[in-house]
N, C-alpha and C positions, 0 to 999 in steps of 0.2 A: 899355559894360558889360564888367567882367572876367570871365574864365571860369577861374576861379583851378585847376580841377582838368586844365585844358589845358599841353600839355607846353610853355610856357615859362618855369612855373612850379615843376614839378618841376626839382628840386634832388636833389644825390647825385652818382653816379659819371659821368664822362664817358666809363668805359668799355663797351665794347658789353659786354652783357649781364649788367652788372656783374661781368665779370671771371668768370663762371660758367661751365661748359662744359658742352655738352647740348645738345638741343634747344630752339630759340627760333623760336616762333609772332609770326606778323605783320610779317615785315619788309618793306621795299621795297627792291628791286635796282636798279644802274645802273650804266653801261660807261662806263670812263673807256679814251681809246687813248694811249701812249708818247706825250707830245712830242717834234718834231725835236731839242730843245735837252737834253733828258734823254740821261746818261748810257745807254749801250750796257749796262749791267748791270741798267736797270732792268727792269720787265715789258713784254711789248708791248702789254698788257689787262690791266687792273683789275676786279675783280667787286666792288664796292660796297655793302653790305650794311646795311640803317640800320634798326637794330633800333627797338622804338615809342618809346623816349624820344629818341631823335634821334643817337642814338652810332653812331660807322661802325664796320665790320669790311670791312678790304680783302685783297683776295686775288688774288696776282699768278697771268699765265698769260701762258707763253713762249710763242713758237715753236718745233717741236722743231728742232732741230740734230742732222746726223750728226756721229758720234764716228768721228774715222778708229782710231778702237781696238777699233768695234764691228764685227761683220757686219753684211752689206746688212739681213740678217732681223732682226736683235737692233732696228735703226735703225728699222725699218719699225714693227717690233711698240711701240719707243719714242712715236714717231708717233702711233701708235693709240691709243694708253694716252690723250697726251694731247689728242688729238682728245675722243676719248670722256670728260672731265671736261666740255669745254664741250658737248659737246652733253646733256649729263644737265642742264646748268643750261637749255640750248634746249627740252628734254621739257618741262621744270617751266614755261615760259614760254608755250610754245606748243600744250603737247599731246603727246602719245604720238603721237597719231594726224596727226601733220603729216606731209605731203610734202616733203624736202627733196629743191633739187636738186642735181645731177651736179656734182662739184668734180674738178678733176686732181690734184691735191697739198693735202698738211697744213693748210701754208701759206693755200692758197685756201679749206678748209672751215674755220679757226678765224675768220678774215676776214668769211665768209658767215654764220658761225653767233654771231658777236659783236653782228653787224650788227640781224641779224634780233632776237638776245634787246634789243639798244637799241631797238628801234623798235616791240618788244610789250612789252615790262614794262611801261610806265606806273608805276600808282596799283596795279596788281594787287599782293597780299600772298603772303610765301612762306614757308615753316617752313625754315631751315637746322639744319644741326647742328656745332657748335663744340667743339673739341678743344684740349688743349695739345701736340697733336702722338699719338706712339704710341708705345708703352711701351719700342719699339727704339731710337724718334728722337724724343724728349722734346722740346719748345719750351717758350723761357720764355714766348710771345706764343700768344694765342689766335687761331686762326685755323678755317677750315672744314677739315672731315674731307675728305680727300683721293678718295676715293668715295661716292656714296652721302651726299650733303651737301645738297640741297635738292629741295623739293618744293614743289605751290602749298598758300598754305593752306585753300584749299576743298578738301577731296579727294575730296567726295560720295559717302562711305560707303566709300570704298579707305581699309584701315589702313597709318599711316606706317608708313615705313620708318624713319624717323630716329631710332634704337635705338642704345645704347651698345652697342658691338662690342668681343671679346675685348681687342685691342690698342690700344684707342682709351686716350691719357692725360686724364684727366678732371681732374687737378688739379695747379696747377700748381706746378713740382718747388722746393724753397727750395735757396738755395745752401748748404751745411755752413759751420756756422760756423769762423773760424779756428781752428786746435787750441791749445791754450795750453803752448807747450814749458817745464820747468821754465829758467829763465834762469842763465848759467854768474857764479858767483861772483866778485862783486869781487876786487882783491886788497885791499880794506879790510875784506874779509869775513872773520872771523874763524873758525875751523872750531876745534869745540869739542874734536875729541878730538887735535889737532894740540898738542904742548907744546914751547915756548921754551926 
């Protein structure tokens, strides 16, 4: 028997969320880690996002690296920043209320906390929310909002949070067409007020 209203039947966009930005109910997550063989510029974690028709949304996550152009502080507070992205995707997976434990370094908590969201996401559903970036730093490519980008989607009477924000880009920017310069005159071109 067919189930013709099941998603290998639907037809349309291959883009996640048909190329819409906003909030998007029901996804399921999964970590993908760098391979040996990949380029050194690529991510070290992939956040994989496969919205209900089957389209992915991936999103890279480094390790932080010190800038020997930063302060010790500037580097740390760096760190932090991105610590704190993966463990907001950790909350959504695990719970607010989880116990994480004691890490030394960046390094060892995005490792830990990657870990743990691969081995509890499963089949669980989550609401993200999709940007073309932010009205300072535009993206032609849809990607997740930089803070404040996923929740599960049960949220048992907690209102989302996954609200379009001041600077959020919602759509995505078209390139300007070429300008059409007036073109300089043959010398077969005859110029009418010019006399022989």
């Amino acid at each position: 028997m067919l189930d013709l209203n099941s998603k290998e039947f639907k037809t349309g966009s291959a883009i996640f969320n048909n190329g819409a930005a906003g909030k998007v109910d029901n996804n399921t997550i999964e970590v993908a880690r760098k391979k040996a063989e990949e380029p050194d510029t690529y991510p070290d974690f992939k956040l994989i996002v496969t919205d209900e028709a089957g389209n992915n949304l991936n999103q890279g996550f480094y390790y932080p690296k010190d800038s020997t152009q930063k302060s010790e502080a500037d580097n740390k507070k760096r760190a932090t920043i991105e610590v704190s992205r993966v463990l907001h995707v950790a909350h959504a997976v695990v719970g607010t209320d989880y116990e994480f434990p004691a890490v030394k370094t960046a390094k060892e908590a995005i490792d830990m906390l990657f870990k743990l969201i691969s081995k509890n996401a499963g089949d669980k559903k989550f609401n993200v929310f999709a940007t073309y970036g932010t009205k300072g730093y535009p993206s032609k490519f849809l990607g997740l909002r930089y803070f404040t980008f996923i929740e599960p989607s049960d949220l048992q009477g907690v209102p989302s949070r996954l609200k379009v924000g001041m600077g959020d880009q919602m759509e995505r920017l078209q390139e300007d067409a070429p300008s059409k310069a007036p073109s300089a005159k043959s010398s077969t071109d005859k110029d009418e007020d010019w006399e022989f």
